[in-house]
Biotite code that builds the C-alpha atoms (Angstrom):
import biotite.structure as struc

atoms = struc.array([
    struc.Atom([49.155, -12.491, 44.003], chain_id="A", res_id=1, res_name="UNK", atom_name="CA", element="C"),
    struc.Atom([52.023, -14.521, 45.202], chain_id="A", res_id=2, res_name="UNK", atom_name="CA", element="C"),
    struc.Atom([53.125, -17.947, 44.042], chain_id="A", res_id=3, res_name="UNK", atom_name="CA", element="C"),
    struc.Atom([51.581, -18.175, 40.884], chain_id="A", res_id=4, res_name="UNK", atom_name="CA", element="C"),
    struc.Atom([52.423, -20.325, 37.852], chain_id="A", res_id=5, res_name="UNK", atom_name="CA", element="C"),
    struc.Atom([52.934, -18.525, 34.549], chain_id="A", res_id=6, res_name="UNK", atom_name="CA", element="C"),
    struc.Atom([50.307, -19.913, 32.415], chain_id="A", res_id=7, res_name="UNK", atom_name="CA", element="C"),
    struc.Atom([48.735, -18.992, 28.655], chain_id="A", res_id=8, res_name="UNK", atom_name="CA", element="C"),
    struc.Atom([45.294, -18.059, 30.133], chain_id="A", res_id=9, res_name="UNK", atom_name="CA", element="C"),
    struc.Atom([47.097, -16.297, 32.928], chain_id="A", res_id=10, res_name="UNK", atom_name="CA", element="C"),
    struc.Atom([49.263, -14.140, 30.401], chain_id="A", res_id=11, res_name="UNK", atom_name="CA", element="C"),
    struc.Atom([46.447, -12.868, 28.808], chain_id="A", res_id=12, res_name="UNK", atom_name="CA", element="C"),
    struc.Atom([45.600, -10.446, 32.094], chain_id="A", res_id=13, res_name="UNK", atom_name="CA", element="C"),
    struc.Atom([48.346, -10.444, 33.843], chain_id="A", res_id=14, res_name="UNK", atom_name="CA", element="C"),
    struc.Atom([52.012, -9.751, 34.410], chain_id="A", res_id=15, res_name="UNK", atom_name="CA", element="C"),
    struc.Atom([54.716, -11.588, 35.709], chain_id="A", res_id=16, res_name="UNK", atom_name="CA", element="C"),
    struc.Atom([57.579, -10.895, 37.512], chain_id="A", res_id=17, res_name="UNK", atom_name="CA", element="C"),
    struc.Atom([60.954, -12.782, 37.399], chain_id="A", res_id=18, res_name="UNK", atom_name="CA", element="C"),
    struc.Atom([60.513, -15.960, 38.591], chain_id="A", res_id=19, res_name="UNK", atom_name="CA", element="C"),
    struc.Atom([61.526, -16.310, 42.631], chain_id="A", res_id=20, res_name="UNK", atom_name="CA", element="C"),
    struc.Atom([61.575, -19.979, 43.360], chain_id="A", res_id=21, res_name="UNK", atom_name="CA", element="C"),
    struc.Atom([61.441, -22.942, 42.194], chain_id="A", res_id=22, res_name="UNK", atom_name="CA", element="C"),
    struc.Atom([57.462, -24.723, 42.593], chain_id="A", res_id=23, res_name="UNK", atom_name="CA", element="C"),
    struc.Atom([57.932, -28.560, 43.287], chain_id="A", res_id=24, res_name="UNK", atom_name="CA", element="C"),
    struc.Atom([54.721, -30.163, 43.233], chain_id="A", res_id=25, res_name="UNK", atom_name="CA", element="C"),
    struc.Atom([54.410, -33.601, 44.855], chain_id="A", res_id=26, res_name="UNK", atom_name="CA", element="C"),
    struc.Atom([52.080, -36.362, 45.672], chain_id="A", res_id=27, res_name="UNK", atom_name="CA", element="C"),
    struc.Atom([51.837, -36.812, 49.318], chain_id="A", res_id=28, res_name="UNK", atom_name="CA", element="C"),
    struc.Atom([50.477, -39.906, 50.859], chain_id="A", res_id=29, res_name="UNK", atom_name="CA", element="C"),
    struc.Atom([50.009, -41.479, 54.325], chain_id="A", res_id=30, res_name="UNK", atom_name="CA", element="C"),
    struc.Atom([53.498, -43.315, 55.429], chain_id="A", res_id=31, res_name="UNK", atom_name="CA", element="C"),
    struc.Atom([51.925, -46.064, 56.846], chain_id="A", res_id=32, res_name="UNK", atom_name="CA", element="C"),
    struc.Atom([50.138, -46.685, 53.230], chain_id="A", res_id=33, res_name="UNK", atom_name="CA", element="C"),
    struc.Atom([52.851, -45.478, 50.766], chain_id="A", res_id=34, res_name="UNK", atom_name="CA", element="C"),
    struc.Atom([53.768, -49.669, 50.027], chain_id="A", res_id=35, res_name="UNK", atom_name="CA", element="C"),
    struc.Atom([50.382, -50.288, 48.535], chain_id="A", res_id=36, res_name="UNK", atom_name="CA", element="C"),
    struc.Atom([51.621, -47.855, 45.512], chain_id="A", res_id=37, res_name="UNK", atom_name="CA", element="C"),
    struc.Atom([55.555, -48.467, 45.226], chain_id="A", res_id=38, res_name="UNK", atom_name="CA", element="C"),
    struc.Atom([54.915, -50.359, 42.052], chain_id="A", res_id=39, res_name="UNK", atom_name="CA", element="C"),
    struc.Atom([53.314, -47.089, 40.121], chain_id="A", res_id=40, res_name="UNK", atom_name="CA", element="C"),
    struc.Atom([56.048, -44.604, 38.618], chain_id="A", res_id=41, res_name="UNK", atom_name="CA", element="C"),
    struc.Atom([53.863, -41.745, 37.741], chain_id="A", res_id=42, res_name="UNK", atom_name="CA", element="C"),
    struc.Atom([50.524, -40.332, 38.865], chain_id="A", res_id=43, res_name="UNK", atom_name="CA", element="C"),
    struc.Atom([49.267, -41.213, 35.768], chain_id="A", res_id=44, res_name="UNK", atom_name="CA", element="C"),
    struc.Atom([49.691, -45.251, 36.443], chain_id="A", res_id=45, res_name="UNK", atom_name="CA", element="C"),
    struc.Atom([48.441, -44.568, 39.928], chain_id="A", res_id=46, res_name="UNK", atom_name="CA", element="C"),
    struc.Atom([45.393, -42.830, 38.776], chain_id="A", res_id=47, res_name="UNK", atom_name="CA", element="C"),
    struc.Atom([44.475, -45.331, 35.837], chain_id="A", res_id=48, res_name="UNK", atom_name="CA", element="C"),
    struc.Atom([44.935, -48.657, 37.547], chain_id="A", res_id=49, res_name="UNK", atom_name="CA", element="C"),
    struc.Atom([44.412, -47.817, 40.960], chain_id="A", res_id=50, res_name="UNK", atom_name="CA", element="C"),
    struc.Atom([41.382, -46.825, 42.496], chain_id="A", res_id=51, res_name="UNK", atom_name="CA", element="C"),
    struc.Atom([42.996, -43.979, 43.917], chain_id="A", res_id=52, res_name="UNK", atom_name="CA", element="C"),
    struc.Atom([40.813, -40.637, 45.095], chain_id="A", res_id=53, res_name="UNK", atom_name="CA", element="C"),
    struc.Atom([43.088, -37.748, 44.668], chain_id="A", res_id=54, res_name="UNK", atom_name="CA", element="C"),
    struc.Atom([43.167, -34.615, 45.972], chain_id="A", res_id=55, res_name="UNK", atom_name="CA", element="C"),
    struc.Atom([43.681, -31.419, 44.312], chain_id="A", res_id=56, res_name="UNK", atom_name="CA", element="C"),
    struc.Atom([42.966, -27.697, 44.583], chain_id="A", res_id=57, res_name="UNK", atom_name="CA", element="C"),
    struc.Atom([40.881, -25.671, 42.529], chain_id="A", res_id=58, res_name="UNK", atom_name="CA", element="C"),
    struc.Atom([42.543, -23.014, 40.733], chain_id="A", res_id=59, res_name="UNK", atom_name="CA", element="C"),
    struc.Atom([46.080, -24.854, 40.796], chain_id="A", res_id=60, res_name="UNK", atom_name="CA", element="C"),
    struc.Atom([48.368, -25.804, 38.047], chain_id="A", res_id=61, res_name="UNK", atom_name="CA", element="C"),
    struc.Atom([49.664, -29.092, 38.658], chain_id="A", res_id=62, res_name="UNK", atom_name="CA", element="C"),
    struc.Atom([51.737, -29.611, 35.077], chain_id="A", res_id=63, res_name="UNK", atom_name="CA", element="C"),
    struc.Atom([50.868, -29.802, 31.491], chain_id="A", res_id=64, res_name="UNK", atom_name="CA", element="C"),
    struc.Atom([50.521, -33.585, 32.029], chain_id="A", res_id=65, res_name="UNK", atom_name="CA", element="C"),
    struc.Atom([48.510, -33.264, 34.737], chain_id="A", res_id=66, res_name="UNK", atom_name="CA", element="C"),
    struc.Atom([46.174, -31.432, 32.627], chain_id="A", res_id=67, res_name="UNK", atom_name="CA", element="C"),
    struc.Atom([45.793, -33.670, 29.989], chain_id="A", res_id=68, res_name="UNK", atom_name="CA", element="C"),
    struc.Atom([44.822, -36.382, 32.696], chain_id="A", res_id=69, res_name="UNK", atom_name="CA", element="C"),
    struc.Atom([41.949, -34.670, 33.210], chain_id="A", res_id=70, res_name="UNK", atom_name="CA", element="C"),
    struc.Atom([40.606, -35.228, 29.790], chain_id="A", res_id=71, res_name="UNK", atom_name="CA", element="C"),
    struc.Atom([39.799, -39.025, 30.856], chain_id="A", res_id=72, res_name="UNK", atom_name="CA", element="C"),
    struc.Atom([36.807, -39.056, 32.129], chain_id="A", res_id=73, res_name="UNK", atom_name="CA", element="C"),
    struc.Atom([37.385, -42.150, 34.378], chain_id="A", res_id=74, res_name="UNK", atom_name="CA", element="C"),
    struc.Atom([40.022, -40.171, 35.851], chain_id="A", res_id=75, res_name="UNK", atom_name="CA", element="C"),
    struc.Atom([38.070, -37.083, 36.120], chain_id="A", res_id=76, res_name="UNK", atom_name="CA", element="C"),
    struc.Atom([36.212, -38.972, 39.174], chain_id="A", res_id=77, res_name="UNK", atom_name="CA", element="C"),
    struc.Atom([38.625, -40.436, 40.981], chain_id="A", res_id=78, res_name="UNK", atom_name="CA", element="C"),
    struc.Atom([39.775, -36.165, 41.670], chain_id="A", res_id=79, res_name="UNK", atom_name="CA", element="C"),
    struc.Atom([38.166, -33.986, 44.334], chain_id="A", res_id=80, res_name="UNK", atom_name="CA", element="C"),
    struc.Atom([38.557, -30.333, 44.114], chain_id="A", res_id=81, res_name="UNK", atom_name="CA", element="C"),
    struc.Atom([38.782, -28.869, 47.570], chain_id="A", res_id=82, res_name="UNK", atom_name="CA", element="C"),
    struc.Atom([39.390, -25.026, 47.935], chain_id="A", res_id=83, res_name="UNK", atom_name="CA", element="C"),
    struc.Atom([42.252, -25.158, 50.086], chain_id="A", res_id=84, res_name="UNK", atom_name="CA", element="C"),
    struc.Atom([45.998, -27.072, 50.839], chain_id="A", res_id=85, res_name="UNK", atom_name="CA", element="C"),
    struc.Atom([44.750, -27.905, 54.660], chain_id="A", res_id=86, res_name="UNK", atom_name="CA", element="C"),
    struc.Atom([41.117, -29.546, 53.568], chain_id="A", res_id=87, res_name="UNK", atom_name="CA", element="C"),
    struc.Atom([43.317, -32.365, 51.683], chain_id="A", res_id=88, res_name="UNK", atom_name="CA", element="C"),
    struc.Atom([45.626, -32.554, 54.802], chain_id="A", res_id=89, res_name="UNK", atom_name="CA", element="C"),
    struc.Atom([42.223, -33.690, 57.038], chain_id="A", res_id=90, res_name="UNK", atom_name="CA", element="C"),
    struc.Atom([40.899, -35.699, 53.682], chain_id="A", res_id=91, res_name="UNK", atom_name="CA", element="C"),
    struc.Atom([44.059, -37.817, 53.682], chain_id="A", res_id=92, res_name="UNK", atom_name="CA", element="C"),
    struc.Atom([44.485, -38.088, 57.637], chain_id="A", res_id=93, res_name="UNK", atom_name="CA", element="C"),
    struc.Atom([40.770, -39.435, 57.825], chain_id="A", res_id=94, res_name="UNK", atom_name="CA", element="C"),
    struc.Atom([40.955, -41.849, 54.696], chain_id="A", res_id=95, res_name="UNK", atom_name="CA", element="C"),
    struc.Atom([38.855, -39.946, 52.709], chain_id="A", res_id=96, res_name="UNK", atom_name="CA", element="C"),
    struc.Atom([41.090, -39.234, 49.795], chain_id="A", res_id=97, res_name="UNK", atom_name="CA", element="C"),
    struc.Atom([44.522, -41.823, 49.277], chain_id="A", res_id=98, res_name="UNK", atom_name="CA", element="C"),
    struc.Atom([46.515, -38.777, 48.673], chain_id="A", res_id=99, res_name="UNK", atom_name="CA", element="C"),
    struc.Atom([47.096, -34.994, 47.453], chain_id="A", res_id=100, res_name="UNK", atom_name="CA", element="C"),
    struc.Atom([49.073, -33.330, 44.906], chain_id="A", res_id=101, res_name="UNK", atom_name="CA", element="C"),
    struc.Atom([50.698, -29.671, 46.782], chain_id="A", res_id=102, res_name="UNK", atom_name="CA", element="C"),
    struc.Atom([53.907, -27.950, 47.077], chain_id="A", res_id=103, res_name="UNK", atom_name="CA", element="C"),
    struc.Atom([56.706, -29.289, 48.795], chain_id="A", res_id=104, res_name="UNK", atom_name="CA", element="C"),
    struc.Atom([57.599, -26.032, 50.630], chain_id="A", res_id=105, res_name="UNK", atom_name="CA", element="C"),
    struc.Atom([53.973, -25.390, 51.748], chain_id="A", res_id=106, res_name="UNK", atom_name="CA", element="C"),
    struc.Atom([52.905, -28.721, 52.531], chain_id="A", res_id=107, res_name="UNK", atom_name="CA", element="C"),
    struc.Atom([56.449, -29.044, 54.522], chain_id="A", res_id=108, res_name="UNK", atom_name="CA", element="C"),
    struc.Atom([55.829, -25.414, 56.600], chain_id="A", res_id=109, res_name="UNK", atom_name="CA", element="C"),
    struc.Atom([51.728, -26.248, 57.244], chain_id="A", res_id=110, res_name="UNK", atom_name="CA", element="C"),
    struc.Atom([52.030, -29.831, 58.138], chain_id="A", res_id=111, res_name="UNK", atom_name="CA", element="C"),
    struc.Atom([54.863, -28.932, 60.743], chain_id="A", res_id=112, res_name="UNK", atom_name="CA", element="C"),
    struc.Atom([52.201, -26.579, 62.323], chain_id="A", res_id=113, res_name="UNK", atom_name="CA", element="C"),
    struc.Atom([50.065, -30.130, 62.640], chain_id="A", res_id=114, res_name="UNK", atom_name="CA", element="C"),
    struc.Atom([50.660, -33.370, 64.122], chain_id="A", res_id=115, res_name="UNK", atom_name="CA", element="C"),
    struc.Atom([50.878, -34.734, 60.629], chain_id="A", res_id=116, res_name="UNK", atom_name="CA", element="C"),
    struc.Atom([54.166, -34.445, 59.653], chain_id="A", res_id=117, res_name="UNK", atom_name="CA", element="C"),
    struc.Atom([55.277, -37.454, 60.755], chain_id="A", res_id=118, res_name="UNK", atom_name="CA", element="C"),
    struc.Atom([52.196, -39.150, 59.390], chain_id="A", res_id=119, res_name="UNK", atom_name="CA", element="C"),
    struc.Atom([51.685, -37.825, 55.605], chain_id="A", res_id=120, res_name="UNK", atom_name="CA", element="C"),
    struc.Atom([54.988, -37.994, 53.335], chain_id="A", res_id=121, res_name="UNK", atom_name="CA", element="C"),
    struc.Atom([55.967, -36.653, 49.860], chain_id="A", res_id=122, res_name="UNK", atom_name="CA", element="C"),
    struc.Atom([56.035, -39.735, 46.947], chain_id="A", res_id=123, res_name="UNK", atom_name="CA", element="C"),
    struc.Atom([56.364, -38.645, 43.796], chain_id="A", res_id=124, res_name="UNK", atom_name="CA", element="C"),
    struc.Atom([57.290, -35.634, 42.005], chain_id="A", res_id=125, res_name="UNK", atom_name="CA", element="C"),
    struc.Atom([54.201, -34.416, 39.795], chain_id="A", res_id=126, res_name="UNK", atom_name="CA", element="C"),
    struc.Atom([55.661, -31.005, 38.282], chain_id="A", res_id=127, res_name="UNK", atom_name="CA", element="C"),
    struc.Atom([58.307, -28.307, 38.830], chain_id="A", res_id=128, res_name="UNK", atom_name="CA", element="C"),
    struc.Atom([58.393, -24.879, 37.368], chain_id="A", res_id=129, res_name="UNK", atom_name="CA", element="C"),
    struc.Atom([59.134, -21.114, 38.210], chain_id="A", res_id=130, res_name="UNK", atom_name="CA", element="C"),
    struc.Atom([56.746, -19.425, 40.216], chain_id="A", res_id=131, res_name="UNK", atom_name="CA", element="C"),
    struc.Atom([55.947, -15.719, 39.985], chain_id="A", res_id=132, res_name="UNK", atom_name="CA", element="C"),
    struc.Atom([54.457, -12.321, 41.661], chain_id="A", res_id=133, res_name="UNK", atom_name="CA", element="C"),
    struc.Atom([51.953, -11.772, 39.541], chain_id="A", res_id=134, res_name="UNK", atom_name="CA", element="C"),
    struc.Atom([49.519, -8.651, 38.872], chain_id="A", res_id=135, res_name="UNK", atom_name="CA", element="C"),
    struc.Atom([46.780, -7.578, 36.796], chain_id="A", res_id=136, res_name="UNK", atom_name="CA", element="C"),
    struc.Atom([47.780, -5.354, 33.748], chain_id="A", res_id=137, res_name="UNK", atom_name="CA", element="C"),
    struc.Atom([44.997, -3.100, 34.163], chain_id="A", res_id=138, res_name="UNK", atom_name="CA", element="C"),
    struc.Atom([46.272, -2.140, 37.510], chain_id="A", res_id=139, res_name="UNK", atom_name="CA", element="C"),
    struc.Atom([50.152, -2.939, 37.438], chain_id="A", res_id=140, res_name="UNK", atom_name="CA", element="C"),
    struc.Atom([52.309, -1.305, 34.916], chain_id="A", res_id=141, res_name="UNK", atom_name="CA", element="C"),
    struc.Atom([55.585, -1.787, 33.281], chain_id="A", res_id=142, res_name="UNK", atom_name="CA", element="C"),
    struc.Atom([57.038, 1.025, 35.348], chain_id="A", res_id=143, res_name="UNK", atom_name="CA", element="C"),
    struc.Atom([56.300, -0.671, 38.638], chain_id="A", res_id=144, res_name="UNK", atom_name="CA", element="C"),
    struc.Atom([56.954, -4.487, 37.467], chain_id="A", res_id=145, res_name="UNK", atom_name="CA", element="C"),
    struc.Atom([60.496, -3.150, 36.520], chain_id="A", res_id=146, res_name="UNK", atom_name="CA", element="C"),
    struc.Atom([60.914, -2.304, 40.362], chain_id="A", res_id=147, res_name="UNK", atom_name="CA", element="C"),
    struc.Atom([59.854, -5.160, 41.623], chain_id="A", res_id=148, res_name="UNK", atom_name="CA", element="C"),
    struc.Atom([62.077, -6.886, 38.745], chain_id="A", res_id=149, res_name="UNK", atom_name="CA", element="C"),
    struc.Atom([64.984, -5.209, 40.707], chain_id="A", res_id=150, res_name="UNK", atom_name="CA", element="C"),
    struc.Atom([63.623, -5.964, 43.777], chain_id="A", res_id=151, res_name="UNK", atom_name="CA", element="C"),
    struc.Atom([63.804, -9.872, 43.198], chain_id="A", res_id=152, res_name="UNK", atom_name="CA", element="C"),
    struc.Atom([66.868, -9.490, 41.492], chain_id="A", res_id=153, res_name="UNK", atom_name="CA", element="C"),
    struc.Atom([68.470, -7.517, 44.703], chain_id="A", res_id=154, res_name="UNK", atom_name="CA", element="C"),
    struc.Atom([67.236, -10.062, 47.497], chain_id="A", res_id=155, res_name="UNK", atom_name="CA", element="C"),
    struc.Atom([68.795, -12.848, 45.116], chain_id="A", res_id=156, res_name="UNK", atom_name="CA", element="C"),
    struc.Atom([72.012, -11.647, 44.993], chain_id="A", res_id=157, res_name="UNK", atom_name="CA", element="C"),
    struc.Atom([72.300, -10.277, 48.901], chain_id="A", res_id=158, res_name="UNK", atom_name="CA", element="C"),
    struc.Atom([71.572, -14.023, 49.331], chain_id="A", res_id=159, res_name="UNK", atom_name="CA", element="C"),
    struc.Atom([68.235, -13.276, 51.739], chain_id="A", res_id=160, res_name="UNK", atom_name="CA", element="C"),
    struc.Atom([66.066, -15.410, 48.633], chain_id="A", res_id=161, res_name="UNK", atom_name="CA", element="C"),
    struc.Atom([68.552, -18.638, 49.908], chain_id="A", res_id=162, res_name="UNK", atom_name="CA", element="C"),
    struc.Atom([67.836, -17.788, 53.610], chain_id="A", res_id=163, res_name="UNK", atom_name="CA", element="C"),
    struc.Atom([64.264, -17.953, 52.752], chain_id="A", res_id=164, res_name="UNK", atom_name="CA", element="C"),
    struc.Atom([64.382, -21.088, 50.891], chain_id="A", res_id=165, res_name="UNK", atom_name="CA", element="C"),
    struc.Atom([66.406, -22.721, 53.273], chain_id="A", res_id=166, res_name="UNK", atom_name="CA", element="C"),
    struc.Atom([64.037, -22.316, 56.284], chain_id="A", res_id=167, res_name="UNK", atom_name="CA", element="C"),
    struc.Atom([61.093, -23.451, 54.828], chain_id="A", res_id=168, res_name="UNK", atom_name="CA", element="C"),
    struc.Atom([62.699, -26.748, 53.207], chain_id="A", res_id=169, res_name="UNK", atom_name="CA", element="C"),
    struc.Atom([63.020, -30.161, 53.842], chain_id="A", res_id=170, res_name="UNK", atom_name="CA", element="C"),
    struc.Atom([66.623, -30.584, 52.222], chain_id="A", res_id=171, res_name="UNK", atom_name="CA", element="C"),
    struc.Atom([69.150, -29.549, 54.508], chain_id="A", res_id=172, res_name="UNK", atom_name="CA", element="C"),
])
């Protein structure tokens, strides 16, 4: 698998490789409605005094704080679990959810592909961490991690990793 967080339940069966990018996780909400939540500083204040339906997807890790969000029940129904990125893009376009919590390099790549990208806008960061190849132990090894190791490690330093990063972002 590609892209994956490293996680404690995740460590138990698999392995990682070195990290390869950075994961920036943001909320994204419709332009023309981002003013009716300017005065909340983290999706924590938006979610608990707000009626705000957020979107997430099932199987992502969204940050440790995230997670303990989810332990409020009155939170816990204000999020709908959809099984993919694009459902949330359609949720949000059509008013159904107020906004969507997805990576910034994804969301920027898949909503160019739309006619949402001028419509749908990043407005707060949720979480950041390293992301990872990662593959089951009883199938992967230590022998062939160590390759692919070097084979991260060599795309990094013949600068190809920056190439990457830099077409698919929304900083330069």
């Amino acid at each position: 698998m590609i892209g994956a967080s490293k996680t404690p339940e995740r460590e138990k069966f698999a392995h990682f490789s070195l990290p390869y990018r950075k994961e920036v996780m943001n909320l994204y909400v419709k332009k023309s409605e981002k003013y009716k939540f300017l005065k909340y500083k983290t999706v924590s204040d938006l979610l608990k005094n707000y009626n705000f339906k957020l979107g997430v997807v099932r199987g992502y890790f969204y940050g440790d704080e995230f997670d303990g969000l989810l332990k409020d029940e009155n939170v816990k129904k204000r999020i709908y679990v959809v099984e993919a990125d694009k459902v949330n893009y359609t949720k949000l376009s059509h008013g159904r959810i107020d906004g969507f919590i997805a990576d910034k390099y994804v969301t920027y790549d898949e909503l160019k592909k739309t006619d949402l990208l001028d419509k749908i806008e990043p407005f707060m960061k949720i979480h950041d961490n390293d992301v990872f190849f990662i593959f089951n132990k009883k199938v992967i090894g230590p022998d062939i991690l160590e390759k692919i190791n070097r084979g991260v490690d060599k795309i990094k330093q013949e600068g190809m990793y920056q190439k990457i990063i830099n077409k698919y972002s929304t900083d330069h």
